[in-house]
C-alpha positions in Angstrom: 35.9 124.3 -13.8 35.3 126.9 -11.1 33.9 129.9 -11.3 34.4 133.3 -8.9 32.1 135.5 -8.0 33.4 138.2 -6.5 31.7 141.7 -6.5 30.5 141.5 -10.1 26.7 140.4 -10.9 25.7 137.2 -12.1 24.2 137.9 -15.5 23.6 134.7 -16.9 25.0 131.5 -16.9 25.0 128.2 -19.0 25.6 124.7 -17.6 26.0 122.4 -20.0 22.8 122.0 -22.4 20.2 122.7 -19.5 19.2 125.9 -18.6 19.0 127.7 -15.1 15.3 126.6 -14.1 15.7 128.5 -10.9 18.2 131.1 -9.3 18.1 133.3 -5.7 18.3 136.6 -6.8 18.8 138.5 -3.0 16.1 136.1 -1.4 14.0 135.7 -3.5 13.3 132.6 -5.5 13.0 133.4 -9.1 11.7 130.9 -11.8 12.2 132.2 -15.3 10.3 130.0 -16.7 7.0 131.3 -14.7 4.5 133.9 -15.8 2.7 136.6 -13.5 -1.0 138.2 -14.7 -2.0 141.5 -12.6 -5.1 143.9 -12.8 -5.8 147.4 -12.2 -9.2 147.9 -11.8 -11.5 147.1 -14.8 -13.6 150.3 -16.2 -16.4 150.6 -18.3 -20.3 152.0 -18.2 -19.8 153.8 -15.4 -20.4 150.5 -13.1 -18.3 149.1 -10.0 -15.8 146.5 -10.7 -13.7 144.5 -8.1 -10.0 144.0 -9.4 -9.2 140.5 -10.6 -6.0 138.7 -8.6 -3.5 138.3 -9.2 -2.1 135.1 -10.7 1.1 133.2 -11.3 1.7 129.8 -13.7 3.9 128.2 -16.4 2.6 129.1 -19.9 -0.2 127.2 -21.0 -1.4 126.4 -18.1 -4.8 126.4 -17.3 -6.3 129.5 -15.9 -8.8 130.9 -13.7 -10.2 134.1 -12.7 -13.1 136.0 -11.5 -14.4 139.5 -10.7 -17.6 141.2 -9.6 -20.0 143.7 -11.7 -22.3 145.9 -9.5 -24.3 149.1 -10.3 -26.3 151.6 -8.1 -29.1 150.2 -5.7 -31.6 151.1 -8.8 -30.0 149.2 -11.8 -30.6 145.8 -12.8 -27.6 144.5 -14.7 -28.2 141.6 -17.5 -25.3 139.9 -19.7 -26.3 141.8 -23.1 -23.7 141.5 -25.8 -20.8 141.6 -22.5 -17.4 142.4 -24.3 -14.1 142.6 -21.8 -11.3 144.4 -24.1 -7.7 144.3 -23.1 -7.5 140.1 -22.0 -3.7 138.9 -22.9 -3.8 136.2 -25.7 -5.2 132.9 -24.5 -7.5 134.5 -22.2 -11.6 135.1 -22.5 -13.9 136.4 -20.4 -17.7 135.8 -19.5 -20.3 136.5 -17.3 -21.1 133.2 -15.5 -23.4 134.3 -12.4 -26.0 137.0 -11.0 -27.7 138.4 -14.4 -31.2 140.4 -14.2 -31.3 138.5 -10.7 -33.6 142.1 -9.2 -32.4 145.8 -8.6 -28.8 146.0 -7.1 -27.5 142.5 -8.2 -23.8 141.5 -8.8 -22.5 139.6 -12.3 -19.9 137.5 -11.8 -17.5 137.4 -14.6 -14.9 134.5 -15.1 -11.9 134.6 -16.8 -10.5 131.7 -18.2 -8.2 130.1 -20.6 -4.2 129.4 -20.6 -1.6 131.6 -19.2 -0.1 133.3 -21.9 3.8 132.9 -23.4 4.7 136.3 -21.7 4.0 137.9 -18.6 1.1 140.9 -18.3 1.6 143.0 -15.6 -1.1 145.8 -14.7 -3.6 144.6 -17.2 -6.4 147.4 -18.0 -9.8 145.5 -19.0 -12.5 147.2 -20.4 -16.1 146.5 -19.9 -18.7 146.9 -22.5 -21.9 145.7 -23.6 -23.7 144.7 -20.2 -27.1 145.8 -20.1 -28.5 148.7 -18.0 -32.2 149.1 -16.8 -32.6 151.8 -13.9 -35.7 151.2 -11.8 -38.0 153.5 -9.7 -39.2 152.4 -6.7 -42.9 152.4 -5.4 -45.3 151.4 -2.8 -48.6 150.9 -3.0 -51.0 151.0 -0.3 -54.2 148.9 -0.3 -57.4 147.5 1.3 -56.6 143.8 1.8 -57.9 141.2 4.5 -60.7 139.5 4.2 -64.7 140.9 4.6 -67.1 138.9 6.0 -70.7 140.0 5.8 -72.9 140.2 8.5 -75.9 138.9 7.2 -76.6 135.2 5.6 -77.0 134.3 2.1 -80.4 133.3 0.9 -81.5 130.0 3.0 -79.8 131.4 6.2 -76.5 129.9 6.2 -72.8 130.3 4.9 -71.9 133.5 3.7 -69.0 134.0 1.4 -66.5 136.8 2.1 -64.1 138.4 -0.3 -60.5 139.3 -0.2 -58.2 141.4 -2.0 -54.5 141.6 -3.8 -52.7 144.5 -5.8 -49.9 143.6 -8.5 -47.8 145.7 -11.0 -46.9 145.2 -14.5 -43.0 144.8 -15.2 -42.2 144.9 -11.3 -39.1 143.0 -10.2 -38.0 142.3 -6.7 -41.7 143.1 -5.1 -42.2 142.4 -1.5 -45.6 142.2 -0.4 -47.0 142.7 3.1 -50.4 143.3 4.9 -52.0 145.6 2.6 -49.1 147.1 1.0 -46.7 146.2 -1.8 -43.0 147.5 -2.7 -41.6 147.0 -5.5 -39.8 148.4 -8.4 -40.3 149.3 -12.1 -38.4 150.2 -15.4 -40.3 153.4 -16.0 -44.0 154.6 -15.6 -46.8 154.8 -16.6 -47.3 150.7 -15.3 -50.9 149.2 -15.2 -52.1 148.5 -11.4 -54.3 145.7 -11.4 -56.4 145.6 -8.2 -58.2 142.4 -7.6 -60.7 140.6 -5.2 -61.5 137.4 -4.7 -64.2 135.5 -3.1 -65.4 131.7 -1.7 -67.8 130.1 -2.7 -71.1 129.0 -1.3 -73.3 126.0 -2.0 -76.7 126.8 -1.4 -80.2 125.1 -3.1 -80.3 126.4 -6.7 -77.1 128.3 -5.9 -73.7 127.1 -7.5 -71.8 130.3 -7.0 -72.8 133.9 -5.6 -70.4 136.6 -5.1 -71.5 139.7 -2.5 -72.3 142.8 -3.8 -73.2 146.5 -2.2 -76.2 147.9 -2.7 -74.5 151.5 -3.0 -76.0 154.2 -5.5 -76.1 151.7 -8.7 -77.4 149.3 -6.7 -75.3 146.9 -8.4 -71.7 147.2 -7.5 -69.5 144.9 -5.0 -66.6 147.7 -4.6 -66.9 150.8 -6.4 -63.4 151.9 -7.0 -62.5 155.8 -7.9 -59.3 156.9 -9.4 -57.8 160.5 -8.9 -59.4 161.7 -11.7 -62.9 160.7 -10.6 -62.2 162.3 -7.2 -65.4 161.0 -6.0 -65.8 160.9 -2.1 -62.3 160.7 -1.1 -62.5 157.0 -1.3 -59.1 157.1 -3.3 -56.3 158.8 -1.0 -52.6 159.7 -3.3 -49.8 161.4 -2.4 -48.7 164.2 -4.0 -45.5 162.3 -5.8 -48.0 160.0 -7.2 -51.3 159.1 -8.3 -53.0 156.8 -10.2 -55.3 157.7 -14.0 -57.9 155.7 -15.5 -61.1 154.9 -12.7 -63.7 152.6 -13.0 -66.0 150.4 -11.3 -64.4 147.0 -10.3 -67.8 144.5 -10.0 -67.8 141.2 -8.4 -68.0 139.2 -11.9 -64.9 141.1 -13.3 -63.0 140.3 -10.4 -60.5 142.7 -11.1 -59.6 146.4 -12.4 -56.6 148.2 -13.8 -55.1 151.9 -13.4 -52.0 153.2 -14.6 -49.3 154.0 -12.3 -48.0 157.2 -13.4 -45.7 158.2 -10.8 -42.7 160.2 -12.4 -40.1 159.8 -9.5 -41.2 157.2 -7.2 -43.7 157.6 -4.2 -47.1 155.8 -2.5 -49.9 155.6 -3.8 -53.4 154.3 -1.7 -56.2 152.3 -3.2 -59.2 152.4 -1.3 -62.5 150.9 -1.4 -65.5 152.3 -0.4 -67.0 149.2 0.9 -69.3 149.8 3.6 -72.2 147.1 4.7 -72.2 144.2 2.4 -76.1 143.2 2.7 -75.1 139.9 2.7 -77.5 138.5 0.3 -76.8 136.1 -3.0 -77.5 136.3 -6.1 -78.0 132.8 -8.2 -78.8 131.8 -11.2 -81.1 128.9 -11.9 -83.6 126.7 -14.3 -87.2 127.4 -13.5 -87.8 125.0 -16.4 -88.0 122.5 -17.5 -86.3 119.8 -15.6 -82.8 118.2 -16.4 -82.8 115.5 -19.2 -86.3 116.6 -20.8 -86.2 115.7 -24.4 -85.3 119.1 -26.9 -87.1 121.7 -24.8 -88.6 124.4 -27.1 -87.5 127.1 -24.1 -86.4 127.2 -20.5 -86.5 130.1 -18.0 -84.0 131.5 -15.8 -85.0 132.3 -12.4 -82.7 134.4 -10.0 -81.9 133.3 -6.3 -81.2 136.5 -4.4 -82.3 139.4 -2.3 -84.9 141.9 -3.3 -84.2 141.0 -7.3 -86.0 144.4 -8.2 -83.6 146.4 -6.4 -80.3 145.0 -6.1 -80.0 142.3 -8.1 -79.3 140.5 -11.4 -82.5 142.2 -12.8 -82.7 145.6 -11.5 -82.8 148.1 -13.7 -80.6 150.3 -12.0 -77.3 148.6 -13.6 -76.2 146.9 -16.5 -75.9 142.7 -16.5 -73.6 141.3 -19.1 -75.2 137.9 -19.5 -74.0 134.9 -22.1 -76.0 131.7 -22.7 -74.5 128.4 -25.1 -75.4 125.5 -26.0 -73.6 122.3 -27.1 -73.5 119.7 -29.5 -74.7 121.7 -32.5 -77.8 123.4 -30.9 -78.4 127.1 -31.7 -80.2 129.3 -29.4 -81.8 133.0 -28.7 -82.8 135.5 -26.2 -86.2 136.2 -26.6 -88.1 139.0 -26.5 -84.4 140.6 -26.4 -82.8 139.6 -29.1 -84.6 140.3 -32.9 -86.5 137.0 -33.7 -85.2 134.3 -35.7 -83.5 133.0 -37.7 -81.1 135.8 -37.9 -79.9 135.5 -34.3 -80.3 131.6 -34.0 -75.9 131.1 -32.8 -74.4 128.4 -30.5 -73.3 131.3 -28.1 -75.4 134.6 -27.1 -74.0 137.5 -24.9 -76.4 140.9 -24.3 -76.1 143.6 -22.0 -79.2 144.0 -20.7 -80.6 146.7 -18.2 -84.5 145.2 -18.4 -86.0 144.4 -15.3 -87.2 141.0 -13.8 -87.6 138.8 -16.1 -85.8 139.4 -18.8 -87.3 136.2 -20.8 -86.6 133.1 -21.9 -84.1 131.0 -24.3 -85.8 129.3 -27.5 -84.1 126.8 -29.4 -83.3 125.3 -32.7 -82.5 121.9 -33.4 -81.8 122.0 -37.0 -77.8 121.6 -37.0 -77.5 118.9 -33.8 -77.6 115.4 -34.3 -80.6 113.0 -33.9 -79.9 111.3 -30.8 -77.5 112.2 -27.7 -77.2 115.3 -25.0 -76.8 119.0 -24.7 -75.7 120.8 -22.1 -76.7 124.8 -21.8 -74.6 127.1 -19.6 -75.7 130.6 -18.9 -73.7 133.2 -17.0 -74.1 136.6 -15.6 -70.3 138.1 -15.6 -70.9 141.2 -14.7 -71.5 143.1 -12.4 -72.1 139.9 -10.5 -70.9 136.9 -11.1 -73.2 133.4 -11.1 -73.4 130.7 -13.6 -76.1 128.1 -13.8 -75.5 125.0 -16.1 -78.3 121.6 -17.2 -78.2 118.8 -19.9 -81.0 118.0 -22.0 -81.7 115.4 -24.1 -82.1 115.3 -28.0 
């Protein structure tokens, strides 16, 4: 039958067994059926949110959302135990993008599920559970290149040269350019790790030599100085900054640590005091006897370098950390160093010795190694320059 609408409002109507599925109310198109989710702004930890959009569907429907995390230019955000209170039922959230990615980074956090039965207008979220590490920044100024030496090795040709590198414990999002690194760091003090590195030359007798400076100990490659050492000026800090702990960085230990201890940020400068590398090797190598000879009793080590007494492996004027071994069951000793046998006979012998040239010889004991076969011996100086020498003998 008809109905009239005159001035009254349409409140609701019925048509048969099926309900109004959609109506204009003024001009807009409304569909009862539909469901609407809106955000405010999510809070939480004192971090930056962007405000989720808003969303229409028909309940149970499958949903999608996403917002953005961020915290100051210092903070690295990580997922933690992320909670997001105040999701209508059917809804869960997660972080899905962007955690610990460096200092300033964004999380993306996706919301997903089905629409829910009702509508949830203005929904308030609250964030918990993300964790917060604020870093300081630093820089850290530092010799770098490469050094070549002026003079030749022993034998007139190839010299090696050496090169350096700085790098900080627990630093994220470094940047590293000529002689200078950036970076950042959870809190200080941090251990500073200066290193060189350097080529290798082949020379007769020689398998590897490192440079060295023959500066007040005679014996060093780069003599380092921390603030505390104050020796020279050759270590230059500013005064938000400085670096603790000094020490001697050799060619054979290739690298040294300091602690960072600046409280607030700041520069700090590493340099070295290198001044004329004199260019000269130092080697390590059998006098005797020859490879393969049949269980030597001894053998002597020889040094390859540049006046031996005063700058090198042997001088007195340093201490050389030197290890020997021997394989396949054979035991040996440094004599007249080491207290005569059998107490010291071992497979592997380190001293630090500060003797002069020579320092002796290795004796050997075949007791524990097999009847027939090979050894090999290896001996190394590590520090304060590095050379290793190695030979296989027969048994």
């Amino acid at each position: 039958m008809p109905i009239k609408i005159s001035a009254e409002s349409l409140s609701a109507i019925k048509l048969g067994a099926s309900d109004l599925s959609a109506a204009y109310v003024g001009d807009e198109r409304a569909f009862p059926n539909d469901i609407t989710v809106s955000y405010v702004a999510p809070t939480g930890q004192s971090l930056t949110y962007t405000t989720p959009a808003t969303l229409i569907g028909s309940p149970g429907a499958t949903y999608t959302q996403t917002f953005t995390i961020t915290g100051s230019s210092l903070q690295e955000l990580s997922t933690g135990s992320f909670a997001c209170a105040g999701l209508p039922a059917g809804l869960n959230a997660a972080v899905t993008a962007g955690s610990g990615s460096g200092v300033g980074n964004t999380l993306t956090v996706t919301i997903s599920g089905t629409y829910p039965n009702l509508s949830s207008l203005n929904t308030a979220l609250t964030i918990s559970g993300i964790s917060i590490t604020t870093y300081v920044q630093y820089t850290i100024n530092y010799d770098s290149g490469t050094i070549t030496p002026t003079d030749n090795c022993t034998g007139g040709s190839s010299t090696n040269t050496l090169s350096y590198s700085v790098s900080v414990a627990n630093a994220i999002s470094v940047t590293n350019g000529s002689g200078t690194q950036t970076g950042y760091v959870p809190s200080f003090p941090q251990s500073v790790t200066y290193s060189l590195s350097s080529d290798v030359v082949s020379l007769t007798l020689i398998p590897e030599v490192r440079f060295y400076t023959a500066g007040s100990t005679g014996c060093d490659i780069c003599t380092l100085y921390a603030d505390n050492q104050g020796a020279n000026g050759t270590i230059q800090l500013s005064t938000t900054g400085n670096l603790t702990g000094g020490g001697t960085l050799y060619a054979g230990s290739t690298s040294r640590s300091w602690y960072l201890s600046l409280t607030a940020g700041g520069t700090s400068t590493i340099s070295s005091n290198i001044s004329t590398l004199y260019g000269q090797s130092n080697g390590l190598y059998f006098t005797s006897p020859a490879a393969n000879t049949v269980r030597p009793a001894n053998i002597g080590i020889g040094q390859n370098g540049y006046s031996p007494n005063l700058y090198g492996f042997f001088s007195q004027l340093c201490a050389k950390t030197f290890t020997a071994s021997a394989t396949n069951g054979v035991r040996l000793f440094f004599h007249n160093i080491q207290s005569n046998p059998p107490d010291n006979w071992a497979s592997s012998q380190t001293i630090v010795y500060s003797g002069g040239n020579p320092y002796g010889s290795l004796w050997f004991d075949y007791n524990a190694a097999p009847s027939t076969g090979t050894f090999t011996v290896t001996v190394t100086c590590s520090s304060p320059v590095y050379a290793t020498v190695t030979r296989t003998f027969n048994l």
